[in-house]
ZALUM-660752 format. One record per residue (C-alpha): x, y, z; residue in one letter; residue number from 1. Coordinates in nm, 4 decimals. Layout:
N
PT         u         v         w  r    k
PT         X         Y         Z  A  NUM
...
***
This chain:
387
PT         u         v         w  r    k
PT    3.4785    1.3253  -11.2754  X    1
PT    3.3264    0.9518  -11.2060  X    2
PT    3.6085    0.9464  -10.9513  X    3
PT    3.5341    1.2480  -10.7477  X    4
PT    3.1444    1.1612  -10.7383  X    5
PT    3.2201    0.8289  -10.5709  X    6
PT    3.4775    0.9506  -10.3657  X    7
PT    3.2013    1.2177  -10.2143  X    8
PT    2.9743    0.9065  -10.1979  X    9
PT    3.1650    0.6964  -10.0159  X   10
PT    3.2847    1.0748   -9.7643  X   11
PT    2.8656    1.0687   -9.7329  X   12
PT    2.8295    0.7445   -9.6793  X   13
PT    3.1170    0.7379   -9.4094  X   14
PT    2.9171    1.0394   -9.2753  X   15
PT    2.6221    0.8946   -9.1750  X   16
PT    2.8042    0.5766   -9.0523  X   17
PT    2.9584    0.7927   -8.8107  X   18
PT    2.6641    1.0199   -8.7293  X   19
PT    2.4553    0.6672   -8.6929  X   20
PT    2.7077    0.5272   -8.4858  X   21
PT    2.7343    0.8358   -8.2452  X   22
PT    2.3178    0.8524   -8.2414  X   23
PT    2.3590    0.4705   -8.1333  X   24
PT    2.5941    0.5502   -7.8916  X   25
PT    2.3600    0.8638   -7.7256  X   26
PT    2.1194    0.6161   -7.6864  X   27
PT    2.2914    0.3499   -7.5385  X   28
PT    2.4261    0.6178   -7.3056  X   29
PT    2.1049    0.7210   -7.2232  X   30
PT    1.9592    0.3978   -7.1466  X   31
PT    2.2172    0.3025   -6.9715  X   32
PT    2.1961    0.5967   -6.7290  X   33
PT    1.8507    0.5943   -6.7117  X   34
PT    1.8549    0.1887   -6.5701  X   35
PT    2.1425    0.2453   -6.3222  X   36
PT    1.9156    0.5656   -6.1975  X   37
PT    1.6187    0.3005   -6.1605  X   38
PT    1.8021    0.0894   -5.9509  X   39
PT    1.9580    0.3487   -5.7121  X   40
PT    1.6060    0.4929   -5.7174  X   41
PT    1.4903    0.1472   -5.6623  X   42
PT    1.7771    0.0367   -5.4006  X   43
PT    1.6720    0.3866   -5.1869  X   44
PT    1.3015    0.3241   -5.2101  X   45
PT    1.3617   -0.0166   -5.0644  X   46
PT    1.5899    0.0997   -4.8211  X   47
PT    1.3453    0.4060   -4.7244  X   48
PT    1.0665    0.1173   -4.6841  X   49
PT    1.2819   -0.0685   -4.3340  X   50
PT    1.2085    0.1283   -4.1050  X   51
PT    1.4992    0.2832   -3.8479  X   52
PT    1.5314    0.2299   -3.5123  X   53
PT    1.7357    0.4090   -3.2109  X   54
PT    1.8983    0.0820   -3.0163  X   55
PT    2.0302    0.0833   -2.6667  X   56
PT    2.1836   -0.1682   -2.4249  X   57
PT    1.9906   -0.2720   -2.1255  X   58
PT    2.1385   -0.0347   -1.8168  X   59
PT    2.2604   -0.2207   -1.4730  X   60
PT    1.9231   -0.1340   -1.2284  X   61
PT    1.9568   -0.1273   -0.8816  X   62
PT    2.0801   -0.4282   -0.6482  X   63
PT    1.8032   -0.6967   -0.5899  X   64
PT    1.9420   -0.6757   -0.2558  X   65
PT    1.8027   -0.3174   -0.2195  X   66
PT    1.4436   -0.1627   -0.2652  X   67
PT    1.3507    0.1478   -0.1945  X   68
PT    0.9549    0.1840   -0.1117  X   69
PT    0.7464    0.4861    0.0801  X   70
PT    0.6182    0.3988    0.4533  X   71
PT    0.4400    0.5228    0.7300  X   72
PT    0.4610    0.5773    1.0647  X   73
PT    0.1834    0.4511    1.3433  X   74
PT    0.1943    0.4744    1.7165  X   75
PT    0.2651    0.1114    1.8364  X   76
PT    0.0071    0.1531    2.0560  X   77
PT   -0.3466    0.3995    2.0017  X   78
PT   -0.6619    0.4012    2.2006  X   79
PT   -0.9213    0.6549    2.1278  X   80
PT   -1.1279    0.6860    2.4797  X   81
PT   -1.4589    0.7499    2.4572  X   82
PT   -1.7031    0.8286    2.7358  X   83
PT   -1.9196    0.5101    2.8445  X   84
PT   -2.1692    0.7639    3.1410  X   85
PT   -2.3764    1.0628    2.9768  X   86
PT   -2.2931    1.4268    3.1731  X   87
PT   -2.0851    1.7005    3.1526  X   88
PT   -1.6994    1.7146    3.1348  X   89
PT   -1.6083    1.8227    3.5132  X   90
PT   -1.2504    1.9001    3.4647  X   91
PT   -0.9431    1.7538    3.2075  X   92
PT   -0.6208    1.6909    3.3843  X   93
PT   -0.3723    1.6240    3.0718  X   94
PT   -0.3515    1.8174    2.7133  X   95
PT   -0.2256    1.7510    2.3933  X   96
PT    0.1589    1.6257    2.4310  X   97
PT    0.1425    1.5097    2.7721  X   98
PT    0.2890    1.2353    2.8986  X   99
PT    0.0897    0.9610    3.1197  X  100
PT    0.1427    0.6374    3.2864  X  101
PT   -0.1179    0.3391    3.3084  X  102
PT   -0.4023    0.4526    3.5504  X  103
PT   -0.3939    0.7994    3.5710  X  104
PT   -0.6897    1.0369    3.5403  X  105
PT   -0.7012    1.2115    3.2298  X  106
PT   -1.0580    1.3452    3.3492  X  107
PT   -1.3995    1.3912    3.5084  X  108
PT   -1.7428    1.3603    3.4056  X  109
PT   -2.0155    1.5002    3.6399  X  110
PT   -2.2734    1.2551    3.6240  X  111
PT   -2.6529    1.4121    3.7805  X  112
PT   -2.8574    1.1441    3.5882  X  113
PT   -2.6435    0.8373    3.6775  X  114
PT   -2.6048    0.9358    4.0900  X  115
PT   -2.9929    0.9905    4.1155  X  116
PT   -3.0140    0.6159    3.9419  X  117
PT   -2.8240    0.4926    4.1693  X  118
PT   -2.9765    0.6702    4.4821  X  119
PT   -3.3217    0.4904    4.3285  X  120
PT   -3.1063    0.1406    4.2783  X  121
PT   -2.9996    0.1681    4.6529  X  122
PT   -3.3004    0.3039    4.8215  X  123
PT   -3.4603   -0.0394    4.5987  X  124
PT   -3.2003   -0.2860    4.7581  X  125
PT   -3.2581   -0.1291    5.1309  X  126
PT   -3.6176   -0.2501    5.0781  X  127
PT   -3.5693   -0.5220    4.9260  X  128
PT   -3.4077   -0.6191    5.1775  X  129
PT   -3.5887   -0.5007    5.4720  X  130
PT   -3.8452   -0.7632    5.2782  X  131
PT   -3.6407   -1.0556    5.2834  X  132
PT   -3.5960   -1.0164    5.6410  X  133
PT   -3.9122   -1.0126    5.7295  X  134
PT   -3.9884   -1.3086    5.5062  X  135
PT   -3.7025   -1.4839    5.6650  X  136
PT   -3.8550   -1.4402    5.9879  X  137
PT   -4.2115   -1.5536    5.8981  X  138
PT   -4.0812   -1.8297    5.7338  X  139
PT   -3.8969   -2.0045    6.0088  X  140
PT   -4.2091   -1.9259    6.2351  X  141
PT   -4.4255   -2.0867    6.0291  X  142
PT   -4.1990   -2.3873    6.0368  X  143
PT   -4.1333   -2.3739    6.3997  X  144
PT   -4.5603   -2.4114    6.4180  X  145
PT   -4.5176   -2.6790    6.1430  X  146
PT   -4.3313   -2.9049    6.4467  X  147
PT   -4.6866   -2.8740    6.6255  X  148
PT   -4.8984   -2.9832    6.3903  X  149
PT   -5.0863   -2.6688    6.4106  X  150
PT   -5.0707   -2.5472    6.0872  X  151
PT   -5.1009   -2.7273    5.6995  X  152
PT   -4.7575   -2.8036    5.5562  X  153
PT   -4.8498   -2.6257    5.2260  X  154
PT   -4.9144   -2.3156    5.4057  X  155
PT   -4.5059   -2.3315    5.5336  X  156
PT   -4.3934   -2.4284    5.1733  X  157
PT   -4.5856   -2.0924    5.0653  X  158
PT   -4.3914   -1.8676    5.3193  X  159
PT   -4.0623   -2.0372    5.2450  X  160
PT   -4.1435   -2.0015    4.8947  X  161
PT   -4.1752   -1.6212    4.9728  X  162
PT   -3.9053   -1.5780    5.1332  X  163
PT   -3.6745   -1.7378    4.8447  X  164
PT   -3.8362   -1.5012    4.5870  X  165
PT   -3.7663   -1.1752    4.7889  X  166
PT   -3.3468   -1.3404    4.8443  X  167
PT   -3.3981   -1.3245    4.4410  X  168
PT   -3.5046   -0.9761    4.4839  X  169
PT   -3.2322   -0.8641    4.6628  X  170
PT   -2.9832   -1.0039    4.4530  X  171
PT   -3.1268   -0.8617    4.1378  X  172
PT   -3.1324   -0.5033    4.3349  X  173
PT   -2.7797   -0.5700    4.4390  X  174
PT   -2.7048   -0.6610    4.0286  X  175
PT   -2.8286   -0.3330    3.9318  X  176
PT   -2.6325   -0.1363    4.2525  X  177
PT   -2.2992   -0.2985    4.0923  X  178
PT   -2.3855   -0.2217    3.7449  X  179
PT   -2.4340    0.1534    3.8292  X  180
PT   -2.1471    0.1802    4.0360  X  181
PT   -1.9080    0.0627    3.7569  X  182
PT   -2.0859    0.3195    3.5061  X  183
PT   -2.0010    0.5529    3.7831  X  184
PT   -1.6490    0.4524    3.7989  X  185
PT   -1.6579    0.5569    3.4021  X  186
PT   -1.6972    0.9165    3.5447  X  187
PT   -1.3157    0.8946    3.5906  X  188
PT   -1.1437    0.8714    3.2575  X  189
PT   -0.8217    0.6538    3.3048  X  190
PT   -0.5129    0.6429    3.0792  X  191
PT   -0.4923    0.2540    2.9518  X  192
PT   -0.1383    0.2311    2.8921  X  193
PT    0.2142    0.4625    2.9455  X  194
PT    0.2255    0.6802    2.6476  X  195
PT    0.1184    1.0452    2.5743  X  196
PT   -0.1777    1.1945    2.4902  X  197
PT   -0.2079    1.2903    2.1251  X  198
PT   -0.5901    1.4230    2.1109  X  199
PT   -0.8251    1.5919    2.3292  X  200
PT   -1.1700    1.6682    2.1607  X  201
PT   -1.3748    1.7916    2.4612  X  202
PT   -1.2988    2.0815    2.6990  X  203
PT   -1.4682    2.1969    3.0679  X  204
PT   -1.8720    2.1928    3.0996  X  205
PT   -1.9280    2.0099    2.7645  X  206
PT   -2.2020    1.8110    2.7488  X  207
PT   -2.0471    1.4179    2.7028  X  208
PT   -2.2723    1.1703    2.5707  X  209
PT   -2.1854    0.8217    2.6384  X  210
PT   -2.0914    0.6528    2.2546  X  211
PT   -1.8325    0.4518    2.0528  X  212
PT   -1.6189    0.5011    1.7418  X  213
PT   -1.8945    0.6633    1.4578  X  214
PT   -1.8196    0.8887    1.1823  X  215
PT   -2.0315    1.1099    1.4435  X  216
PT   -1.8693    1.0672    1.7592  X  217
PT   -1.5112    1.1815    1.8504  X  218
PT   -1.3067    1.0418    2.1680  X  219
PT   -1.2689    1.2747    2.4471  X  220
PT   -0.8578    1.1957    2.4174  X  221
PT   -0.6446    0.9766    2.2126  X  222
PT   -0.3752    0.8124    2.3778  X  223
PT   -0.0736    0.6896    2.2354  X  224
PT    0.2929    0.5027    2.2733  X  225
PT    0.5441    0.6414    2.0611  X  226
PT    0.8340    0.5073    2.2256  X  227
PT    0.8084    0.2402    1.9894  X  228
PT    0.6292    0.2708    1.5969  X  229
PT    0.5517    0.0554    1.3455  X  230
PT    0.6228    0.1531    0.9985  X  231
PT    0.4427    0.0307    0.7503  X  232
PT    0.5107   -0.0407    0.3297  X  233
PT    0.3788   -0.2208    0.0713  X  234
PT    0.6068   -0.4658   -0.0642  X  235
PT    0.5905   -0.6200   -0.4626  X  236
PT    0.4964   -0.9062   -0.4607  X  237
PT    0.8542   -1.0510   -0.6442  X  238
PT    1.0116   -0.9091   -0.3429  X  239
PT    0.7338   -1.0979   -0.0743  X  240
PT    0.9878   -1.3914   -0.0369  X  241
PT    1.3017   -1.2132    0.0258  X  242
PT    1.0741   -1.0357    0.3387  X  243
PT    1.1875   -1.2579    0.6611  X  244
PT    1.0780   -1.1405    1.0078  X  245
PT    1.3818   -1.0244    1.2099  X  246
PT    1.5836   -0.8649    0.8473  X  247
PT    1.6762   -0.5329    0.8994  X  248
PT    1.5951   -0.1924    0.6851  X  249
PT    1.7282    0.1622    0.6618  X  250
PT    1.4685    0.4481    0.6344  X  251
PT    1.5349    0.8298    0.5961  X  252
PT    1.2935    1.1136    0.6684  X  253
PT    1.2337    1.4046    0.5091  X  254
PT    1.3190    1.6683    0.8055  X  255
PT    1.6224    1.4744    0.8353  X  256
PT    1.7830    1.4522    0.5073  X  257
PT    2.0893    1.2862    0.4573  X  258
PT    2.1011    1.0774    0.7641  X  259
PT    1.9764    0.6902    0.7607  X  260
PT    1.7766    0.4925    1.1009  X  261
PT    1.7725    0.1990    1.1114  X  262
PT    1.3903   -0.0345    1.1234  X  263
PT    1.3294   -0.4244    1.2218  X  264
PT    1.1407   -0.6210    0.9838  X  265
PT    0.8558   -0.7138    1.1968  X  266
PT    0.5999   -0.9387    1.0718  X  267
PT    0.4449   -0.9315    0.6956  X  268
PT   -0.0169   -0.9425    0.6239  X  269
PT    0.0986   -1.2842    0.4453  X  270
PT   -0.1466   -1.1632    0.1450  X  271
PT   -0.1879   -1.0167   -0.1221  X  272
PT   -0.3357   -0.7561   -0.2039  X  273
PT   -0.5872   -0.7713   -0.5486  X  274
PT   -0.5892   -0.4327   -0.6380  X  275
PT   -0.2460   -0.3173   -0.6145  X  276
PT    0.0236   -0.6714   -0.5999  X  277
PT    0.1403   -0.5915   -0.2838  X  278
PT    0.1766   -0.7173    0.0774  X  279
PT    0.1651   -0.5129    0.3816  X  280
PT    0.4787   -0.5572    0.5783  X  281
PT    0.5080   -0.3859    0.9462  X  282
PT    0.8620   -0.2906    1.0508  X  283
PT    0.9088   -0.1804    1.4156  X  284
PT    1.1401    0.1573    1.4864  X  285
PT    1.2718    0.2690    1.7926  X  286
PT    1.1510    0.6393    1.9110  X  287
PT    1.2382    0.6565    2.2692  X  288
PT    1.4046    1.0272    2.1706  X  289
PT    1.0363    1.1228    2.0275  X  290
PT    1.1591    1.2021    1.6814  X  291
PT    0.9701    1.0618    1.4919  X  292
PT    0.6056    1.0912    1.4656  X  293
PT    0.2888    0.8727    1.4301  X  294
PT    0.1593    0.9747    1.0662  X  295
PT    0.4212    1.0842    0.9294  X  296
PT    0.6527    0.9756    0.6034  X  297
PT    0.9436    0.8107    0.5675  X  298
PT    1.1369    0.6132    0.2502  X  299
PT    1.2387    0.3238    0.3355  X  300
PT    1.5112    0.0544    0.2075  X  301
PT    1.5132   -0.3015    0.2232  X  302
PT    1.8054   -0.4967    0.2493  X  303
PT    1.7772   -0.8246    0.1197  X  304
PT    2.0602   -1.0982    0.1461  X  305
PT    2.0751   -1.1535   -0.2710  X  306
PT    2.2923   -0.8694   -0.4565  X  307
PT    2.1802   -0.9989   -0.8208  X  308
PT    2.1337   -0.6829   -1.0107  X  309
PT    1.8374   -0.6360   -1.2575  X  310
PT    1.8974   -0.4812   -1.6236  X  311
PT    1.6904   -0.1773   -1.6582  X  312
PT    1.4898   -0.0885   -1.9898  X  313
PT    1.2988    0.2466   -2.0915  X  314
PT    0.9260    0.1785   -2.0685  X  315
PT    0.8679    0.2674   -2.4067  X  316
PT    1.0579   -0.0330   -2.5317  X  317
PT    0.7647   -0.2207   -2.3717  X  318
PT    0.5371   -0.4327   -2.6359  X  319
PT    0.1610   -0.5838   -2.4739  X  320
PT    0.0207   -0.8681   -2.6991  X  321
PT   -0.2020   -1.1568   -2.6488  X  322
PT    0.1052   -1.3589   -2.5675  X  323
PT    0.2044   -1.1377   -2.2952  X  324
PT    0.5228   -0.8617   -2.2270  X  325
PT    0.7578   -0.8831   -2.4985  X  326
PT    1.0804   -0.5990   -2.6055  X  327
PT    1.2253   -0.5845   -2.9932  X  328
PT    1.5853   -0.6586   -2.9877  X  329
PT    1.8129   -0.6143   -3.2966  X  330
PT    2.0263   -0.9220   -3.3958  X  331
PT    2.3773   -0.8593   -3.5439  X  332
PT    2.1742   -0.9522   -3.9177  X  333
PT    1.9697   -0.5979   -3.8364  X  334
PT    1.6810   -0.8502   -3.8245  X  335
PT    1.3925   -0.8360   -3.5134  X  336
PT    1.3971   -1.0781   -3.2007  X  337
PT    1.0643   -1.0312   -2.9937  X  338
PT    1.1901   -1.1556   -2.6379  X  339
PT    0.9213   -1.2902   -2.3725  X  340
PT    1.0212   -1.0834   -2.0579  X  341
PT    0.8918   -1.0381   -1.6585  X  342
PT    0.8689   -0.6877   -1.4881  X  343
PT    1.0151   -0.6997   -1.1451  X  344
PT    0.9448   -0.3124   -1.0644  X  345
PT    0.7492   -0.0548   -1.2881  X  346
PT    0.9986    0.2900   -1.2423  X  347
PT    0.7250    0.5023   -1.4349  X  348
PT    0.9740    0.5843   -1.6839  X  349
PT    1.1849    0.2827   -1.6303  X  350
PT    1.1408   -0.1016   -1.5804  X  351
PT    1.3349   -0.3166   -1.3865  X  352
PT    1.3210   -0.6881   -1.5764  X  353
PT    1.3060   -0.9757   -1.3949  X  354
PT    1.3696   -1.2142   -1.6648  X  355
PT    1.3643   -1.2571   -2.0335  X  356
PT    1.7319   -1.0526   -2.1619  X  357
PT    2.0661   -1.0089   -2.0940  X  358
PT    2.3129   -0.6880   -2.0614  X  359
PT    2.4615   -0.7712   -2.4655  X  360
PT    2.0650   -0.7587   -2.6144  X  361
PT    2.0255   -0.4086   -2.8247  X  362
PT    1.6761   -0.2905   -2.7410  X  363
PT    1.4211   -0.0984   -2.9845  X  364
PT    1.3742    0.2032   -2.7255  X  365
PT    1.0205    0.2822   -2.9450  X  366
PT    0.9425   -0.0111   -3.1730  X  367
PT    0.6941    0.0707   -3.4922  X  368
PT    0.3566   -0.1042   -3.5039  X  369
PT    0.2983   -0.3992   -3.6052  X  370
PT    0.6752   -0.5148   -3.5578  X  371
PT    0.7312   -0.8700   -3.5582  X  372
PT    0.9971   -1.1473   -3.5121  X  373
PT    1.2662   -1.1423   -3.8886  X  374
PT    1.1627   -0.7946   -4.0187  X  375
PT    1.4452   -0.6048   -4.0952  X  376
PT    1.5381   -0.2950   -3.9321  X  377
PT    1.7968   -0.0064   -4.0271  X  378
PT    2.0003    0.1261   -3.6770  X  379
PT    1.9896    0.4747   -3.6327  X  380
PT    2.3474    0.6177   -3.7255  X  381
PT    2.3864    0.7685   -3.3824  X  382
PT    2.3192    0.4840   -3.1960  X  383
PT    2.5253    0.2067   -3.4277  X  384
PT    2.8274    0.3901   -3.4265  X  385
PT    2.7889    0.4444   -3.0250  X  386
PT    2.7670    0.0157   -3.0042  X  387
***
């Protein structure tokens, strides 16, 4: 009986041993499992907090030895003409389109006013000088009766005197006669130069008042000389020395697409200009055909001797700071390298970079705020596995 009761003691005793030991072990298990789910939790939320970033590799811009830029075309020659002799417009010999040569009468300005001036001017130099005739003569009387003693030397000096003022006379009356015989010449309106005639503002009987270039007062005609244009761009400043007089460009035209002329490089403004970092540069085209016309567009490109090409980055990639332009690049430790760079052309959506990277440099296309040199980045999957 003793036996049996400690045998069931010791069966209860191993019992709970077991049942402890198992409890002990739930726990452990639990623990256990709830530590290695702190540190994955812990390892994601600290992997959550780097932020990720899309990389790409700098592309290969255009040649440096080619820029493209918008121009303009401009007669090589313009003149507006205005009328210089008040009237009315007579006749017009030439319209819009027509061709003229140096000299020739483009048209004629009736002139009432001006010929009844200058009836007045002449009818004023005829007596004028019918008065230094007659002073003429009475002077050298007078001094032919000096010779006698008969008369008072101061009274010849007087007539002499005369007669000098009324030579004056006549040459101021012969002044004016001159003057409005030139203003009548103005009647005639002369082409200045071969070219053709790319205004007329004024038609038959109008009434023409003499004036110059106003925001009020048109030219009669416009003449101009397309044989020859000058086509104009402005140039970016990192491009002004690579601009020498005498270089050559190709330019295309928009009713002409497809098919490349060919410009001379001119002569260059030699400034700069403030508001926009450019320089005016003139090129000089060829248009003896007439196909091309003053006014009108053209894109030009400059060929320049150099053929170093320029990496091209997205302009989102773009940083501004106090220190200047800077782009995030990703080293091979996923940490950030801020990199100091120059813009040689702004593409809108694209920059061309002077300076400051190379083709191997993996560039944050949007990098987070605040991002600075050693913070560590994640790579976007999708653009890792394409490196």
């Amino acid at each position: 009986m003793r036996n049996d009761k400690a045998g069931m003691s010791r069966g209860l005793k191993l019992s709970g041993l077991l049942l402890a030991l198992v409890a002990m072990g739930i726990v452990i298990v639990g623990v256990s499992s709830r530590a290695s789910h702190q540190d994955k939790l812990k390892a994601w939320t600290e992997k959550q907090a780097v932020a990720t970033v899309r990389v790409d590799l700098p592309e290969h811009g255009a040649a440096a030895g080619s820029l493209v830029l918008p121009g303009r075309f401009e007669a090589y020659a313009r003149a507006p003409i205005y009328a210089r002799v008040n009237g009315y417009l007579k006749s017009w010999k030439v319209d819009i389109g027509g061709s003229v040569k140096s000299g020739q009468l483009l048209a004629e300005i009736e002139t009432p006013d001006l010929d009844q001036e200058l009836l007045q001017a002449r009818a004023d130099l005829a007596s004028a000088q019918a008065n230094v005739a007659l002073a003429e003569t009475t002077a050298k009387r007078w001094q032919d009766m000096l010779k006698t003693q008969s008369i008072a030397r101061q009274e010849v000096d007087e007539k002499v005197g005369d007669y000098q003022s009324k030579q004056a006379i006549v040459k101021a009356a012969e002044a004016n006669v001159n003057r409005l015989l030139a203003l009548k010449s103005f009647a005639h309106i002369l082409a200045p130069f071969d070219g053709s005639v790319t205004a007329r503002n004024t038609d038959t009987g109008a009434l023409i008042n003499a004036g110059s270039s106003s925001a009020t007062v048109l030219p009669l005609f416009e003449v101009s000389n397309t044989r020859k244009l000058r086509l104009y761009i402005n140039v970016p400043q990192n491009y002004v020395g690579q601009i020498k007089p005498g270089g050559k460009a190709k330019f295309t035209v928009p009713e002409a697409p497809g098919t490349e002329f060919e410009a001379t490089i001119q002569s260059t403004s030699g400034a700069i200009n403030a508001s926009s970092g450019t320089t005016l540069v003139q090129l000089l085209v060829d248009n003896a055909s007439g196909r091309f016309l003053p006014g009108g567009f053209a894109n030009v490109n400059l060929l320049f001797n150099d053929a170093v090409e320029r990496l091209s980055i997205p302009a989102s990639a773009l940083i501004f700071d106090q220190n200047g332009l800077k782009v995030a690049t990703v080293g091979k430790d996923h940490k950030v390298i801020l990199k100091t760079i120059t813009i040689a052309r702004d593409l809108g959506k694209t920059l061309e970079v002077q300076s400051g990277l190379t083709g191997t440099d993996l560039v944050i296309e949007n990098p987070p705020d605040g991002v600075s040199d050693g913070d560590q980045v994640n790579i976007a999957s999708s653009a890792a596995s394409a490196k």
